[in-house]
C-alpha positions in Angstrom: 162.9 -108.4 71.2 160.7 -105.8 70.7 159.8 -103.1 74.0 156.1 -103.6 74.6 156.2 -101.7 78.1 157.4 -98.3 77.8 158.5 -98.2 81.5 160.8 -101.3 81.3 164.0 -100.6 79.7 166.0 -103.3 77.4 167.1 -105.6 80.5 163.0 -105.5 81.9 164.2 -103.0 84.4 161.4 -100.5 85.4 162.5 -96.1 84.1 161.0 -93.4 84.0 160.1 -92.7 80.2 162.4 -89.8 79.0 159.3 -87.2 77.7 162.5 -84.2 77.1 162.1 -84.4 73.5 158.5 -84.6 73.2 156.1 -81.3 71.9 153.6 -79.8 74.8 150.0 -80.5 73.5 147.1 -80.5 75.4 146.3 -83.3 77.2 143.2 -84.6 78.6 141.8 -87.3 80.7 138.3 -88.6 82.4 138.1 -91.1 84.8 135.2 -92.7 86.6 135.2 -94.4 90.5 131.9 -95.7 91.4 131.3 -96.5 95.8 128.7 -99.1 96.1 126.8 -98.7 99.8 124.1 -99.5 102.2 121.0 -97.0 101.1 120.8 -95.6 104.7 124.5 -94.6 103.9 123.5 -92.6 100.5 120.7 -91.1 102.5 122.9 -90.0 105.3 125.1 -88.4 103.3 122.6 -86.6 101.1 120.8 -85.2 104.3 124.7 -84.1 105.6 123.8 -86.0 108.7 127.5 -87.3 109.3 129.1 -86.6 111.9 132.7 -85.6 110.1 130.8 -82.8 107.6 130.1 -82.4 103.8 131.3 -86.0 102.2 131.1 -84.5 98.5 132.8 -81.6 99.4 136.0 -83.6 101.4 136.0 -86.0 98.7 135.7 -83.2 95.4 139.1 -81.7 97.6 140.4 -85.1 98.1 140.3 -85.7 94.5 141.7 -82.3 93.4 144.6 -83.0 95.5 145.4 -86.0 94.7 145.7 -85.3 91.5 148.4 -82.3 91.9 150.3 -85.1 94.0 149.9 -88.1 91.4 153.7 -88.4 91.0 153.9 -89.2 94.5 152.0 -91.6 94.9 152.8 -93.5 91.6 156.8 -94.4 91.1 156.9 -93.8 87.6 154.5 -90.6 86.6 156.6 -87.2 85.9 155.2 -84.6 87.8 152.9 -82.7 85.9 152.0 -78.8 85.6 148.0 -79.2 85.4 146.0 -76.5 84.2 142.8 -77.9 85.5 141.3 -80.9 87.8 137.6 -81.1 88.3 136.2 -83.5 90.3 132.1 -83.9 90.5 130.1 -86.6 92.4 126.8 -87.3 92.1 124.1 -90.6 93.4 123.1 -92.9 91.3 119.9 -95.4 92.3 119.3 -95.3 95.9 123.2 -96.9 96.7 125.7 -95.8 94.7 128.1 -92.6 94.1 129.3 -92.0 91.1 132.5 -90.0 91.1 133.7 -88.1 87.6 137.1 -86.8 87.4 138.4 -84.2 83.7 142.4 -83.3 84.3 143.6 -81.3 81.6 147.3 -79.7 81.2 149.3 -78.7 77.9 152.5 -80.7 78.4 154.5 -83.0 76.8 153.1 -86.4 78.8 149.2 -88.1 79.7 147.1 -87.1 82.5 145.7 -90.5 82.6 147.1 -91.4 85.8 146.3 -87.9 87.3 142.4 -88.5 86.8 142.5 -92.2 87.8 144.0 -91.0 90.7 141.8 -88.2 91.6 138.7 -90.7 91.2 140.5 -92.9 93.2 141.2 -91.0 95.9 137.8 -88.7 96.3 136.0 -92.5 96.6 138.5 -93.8 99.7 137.7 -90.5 101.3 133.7 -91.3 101.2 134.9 -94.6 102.4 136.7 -93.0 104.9 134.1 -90.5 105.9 131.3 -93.2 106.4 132.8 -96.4 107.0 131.7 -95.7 110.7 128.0 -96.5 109.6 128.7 -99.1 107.0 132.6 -101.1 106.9 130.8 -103.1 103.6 130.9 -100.1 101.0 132.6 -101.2 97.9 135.1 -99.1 96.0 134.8 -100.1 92.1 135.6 -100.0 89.1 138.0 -97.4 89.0 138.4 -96.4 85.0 139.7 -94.4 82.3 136.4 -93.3 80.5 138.5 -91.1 78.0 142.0 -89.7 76.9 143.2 -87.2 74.3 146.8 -85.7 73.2 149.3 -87.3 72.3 150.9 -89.9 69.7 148.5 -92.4 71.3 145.7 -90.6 70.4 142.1 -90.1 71.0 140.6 -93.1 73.6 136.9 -93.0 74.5 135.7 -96.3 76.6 132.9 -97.9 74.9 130.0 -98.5 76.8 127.2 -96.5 79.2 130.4 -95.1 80.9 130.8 -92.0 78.8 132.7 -88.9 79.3 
C-alpha cells in the first residue's frame, strides 16, 4: 500500500520525517488567525484602555515566540533555525482582528506549522488579554494563506485571504 501520510511509517505508526538528506532552500510561510468580538472589546483595545497593557504588542510577542518554540508544542515538527517571524495585527469592521503571520528560514524542511502556530498563538493571547470583558470572542479560522520551498512547491490559498 502506498504511504499517503508522511508522518506515519509502514505499520501506521506516527515518525518524525528524516529531512538529513534533503538541500536547504528558503522556505516561506503566511498564515492567517482571525478573533471575532463584542465591538466595545475592539474599541477597548484600540483606545489601550485594558487593564493588562498593549494587546497587539503582547500578542505580535506571543506570536514571535511561539513560533521559535513550534517544535514544542507540535510532536512531530523538527526544530527549525528561522531567519525571520513577523507577526502584524490589525481591525477589521468594527469586531474583528485580523492577525497575519510571514516565517521564513533557508533549511531543509516547511515553516508551515511555524506560522500557523505564531497566528495561533498571538490570537489566544488577545483572548487571553480581554476575555475579562467579553468570555464570547471567537478564535477562527486559523489558515495557511501561502507556502513556498520545497519539492511541494508554491501554495497560495485562493480566495480574499491573500498573502
Amino acid at each position: 500500500m502506498e504511504q499517503i501520510f508522511s508522518h506515519l511509517d509502514e505499520g501506521g505508526n506516527a515518525r518524525m520525517v528524516d529531512v538529513g538528506g534533503k538541500e536547504n532552500t528558503l522556505r516561506y510561510a503566511a498564515a492567517q488567525a482571525l478573533v471575532t468580538m463584542e465591538p466595545a472589546t475592539l474599541d477597548a483595545i484600540l483606545a489601550h484602555g485594558l487593564k493588562k497593557g498593549d494587546v497587539f504588542a503582547c500578542a505580535r510577542l506571543a506570536g514571535i515566540t511561539a513560533a521559535k518554540r513550534t517544535a514544542e508544542w507540535i510532536p512531530l515538527c523538527h526544530p527549525i533555525p528561522l531567519d525571520s517571524v513577523e507577526v502584524s495585527l490589525e481591525p477589521l469592521g468594527e469586531n474583528q482582528v485580523r492577525i497575519l503571520s510571514r516565517v521564513r528560514t533557508v533549511w531543509r524542511t516547511g515553516v508551515e506549522m511555524e506560522a500557523m502556530t505564531a497566528a495561533s498563538a498571538a490570537a489566544l493571547t488577545i483572548y487571553d488579554m480581554c476575555k475579562g470583558i467579553d468570555r464570547g470572542m471567537e478564535i477562527g479560522p486559523v489558515v495557511l494563506l501561502e507556502k513556498s520551498g520545497g519539492r511541494s512547491g508554491h501554495f497560495v490559498r485562493d480566495g480574499d485571504g491573500h498573502a
